[in-house]
C-alpha positions in Angstrom: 162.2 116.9 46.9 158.7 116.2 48.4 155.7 117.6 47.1 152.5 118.1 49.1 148.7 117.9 48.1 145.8 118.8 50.9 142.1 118.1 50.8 139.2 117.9 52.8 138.7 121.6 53.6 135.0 122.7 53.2 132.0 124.6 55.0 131.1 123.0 58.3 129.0 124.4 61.1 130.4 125.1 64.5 131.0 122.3 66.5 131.5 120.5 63.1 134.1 118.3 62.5 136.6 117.4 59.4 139.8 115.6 58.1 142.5 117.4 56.2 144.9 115.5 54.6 148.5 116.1 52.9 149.2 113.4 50.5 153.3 113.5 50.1 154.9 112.7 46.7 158.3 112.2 45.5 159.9 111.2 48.6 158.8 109.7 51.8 158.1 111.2 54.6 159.9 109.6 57.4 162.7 111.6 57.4 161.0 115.0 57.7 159.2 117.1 60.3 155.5 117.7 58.9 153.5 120.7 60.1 150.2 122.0 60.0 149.6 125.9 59.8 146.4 127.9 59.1 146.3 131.6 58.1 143.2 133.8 57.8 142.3 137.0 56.3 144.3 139.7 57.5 146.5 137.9 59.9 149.7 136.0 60.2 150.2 132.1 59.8 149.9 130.4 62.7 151.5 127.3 63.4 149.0 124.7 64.7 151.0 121.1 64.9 154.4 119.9 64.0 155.5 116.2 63.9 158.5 115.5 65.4 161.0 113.5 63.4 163.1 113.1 67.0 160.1 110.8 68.3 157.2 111.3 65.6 155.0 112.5 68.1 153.1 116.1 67.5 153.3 118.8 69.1 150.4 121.0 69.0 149.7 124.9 69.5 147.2 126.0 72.7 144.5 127.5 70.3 143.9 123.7 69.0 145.0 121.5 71.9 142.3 118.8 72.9 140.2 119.7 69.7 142.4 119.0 66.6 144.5 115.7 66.4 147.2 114.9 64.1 148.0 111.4 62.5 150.2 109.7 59.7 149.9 106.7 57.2 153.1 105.7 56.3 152.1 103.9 53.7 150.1 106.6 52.0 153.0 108.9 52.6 149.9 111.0 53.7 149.6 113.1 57.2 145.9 114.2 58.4 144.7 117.0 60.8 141.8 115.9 62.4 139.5 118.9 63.5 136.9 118.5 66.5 134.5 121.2 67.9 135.1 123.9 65.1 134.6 127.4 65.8 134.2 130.2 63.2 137.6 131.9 65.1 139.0 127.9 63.0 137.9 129.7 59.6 141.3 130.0 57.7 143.3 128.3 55.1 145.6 125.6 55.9 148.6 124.3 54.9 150.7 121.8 55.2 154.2 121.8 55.3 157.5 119.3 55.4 161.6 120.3 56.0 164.2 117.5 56.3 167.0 120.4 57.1 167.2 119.4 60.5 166.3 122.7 61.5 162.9 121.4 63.1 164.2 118.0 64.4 162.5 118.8 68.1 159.9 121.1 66.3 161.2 123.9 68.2 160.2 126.8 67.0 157.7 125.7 64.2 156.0 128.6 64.4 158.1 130.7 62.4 156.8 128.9 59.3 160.8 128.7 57.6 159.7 125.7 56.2 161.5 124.6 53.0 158.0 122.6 51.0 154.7 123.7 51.3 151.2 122.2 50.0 148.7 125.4 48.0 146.0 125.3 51.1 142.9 124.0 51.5 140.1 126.3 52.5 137.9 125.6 56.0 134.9 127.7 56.6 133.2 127.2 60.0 129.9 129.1 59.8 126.4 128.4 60.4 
């Protein structure tokens, strides 16, 4: 069972940048596909990365391609979402999220958020 912490959210201005992180605990996170999700007042969560544990490449959605970029440190057991030219539309919370099912081997269809461990959200606010 893996537990998972994010930080870094905060206020930023558009065009801002920052780093989320999900710190992983009680089990390592090789063997699991680790998304990144968002959801904002009023609307659904939406799916906005997933690491592949087929290749551990990501896989990112169109509404953040070219401007967010994910990474991993092994040895921190921690993931990060870096987030580039931030628009207020980017305001939401986010989440993390890890399942070692199977079920999301390829990432394919991420999106629908049946992930078994979530992290509480961190809160980003893009406003001027």
């Amino acid at each position: 069972q893996v537990q998972l912490v994010e930080s870094g959210g905060g206020l930023v201005q558009p065009g801002g940048s920052l780093r989320l992180s999900c710190a992983a605990s009680g089990s390592a996170l090789g063997g699991y596909a680790i998304a990144w999700f968002r959801q904002a007042p009023g609307k659904e969560r939406e799916g906005l990365s997933c690491i592949r544990i087929s290749d551990g490449r990501p896989i990112y959605a169109d509404s953040v391609k070219g401007r967010f970029t994910v990474s991993r440190d092994n040895a921190k057991n921690t993931v990060y979402l870096q987030m580039n030219s931030l628009k207020p539309e980017d305001t939401a919370v986010y989440y993390c999220a890890a399942d070692n099912s199977g079920r999301f081997y390829y990432c394919s269809g991420y999106g629908s958020a049946a992930f078994h461990y979530w992290g509480q959200g961190t809160q980003v606010t893009v406003s001027s």
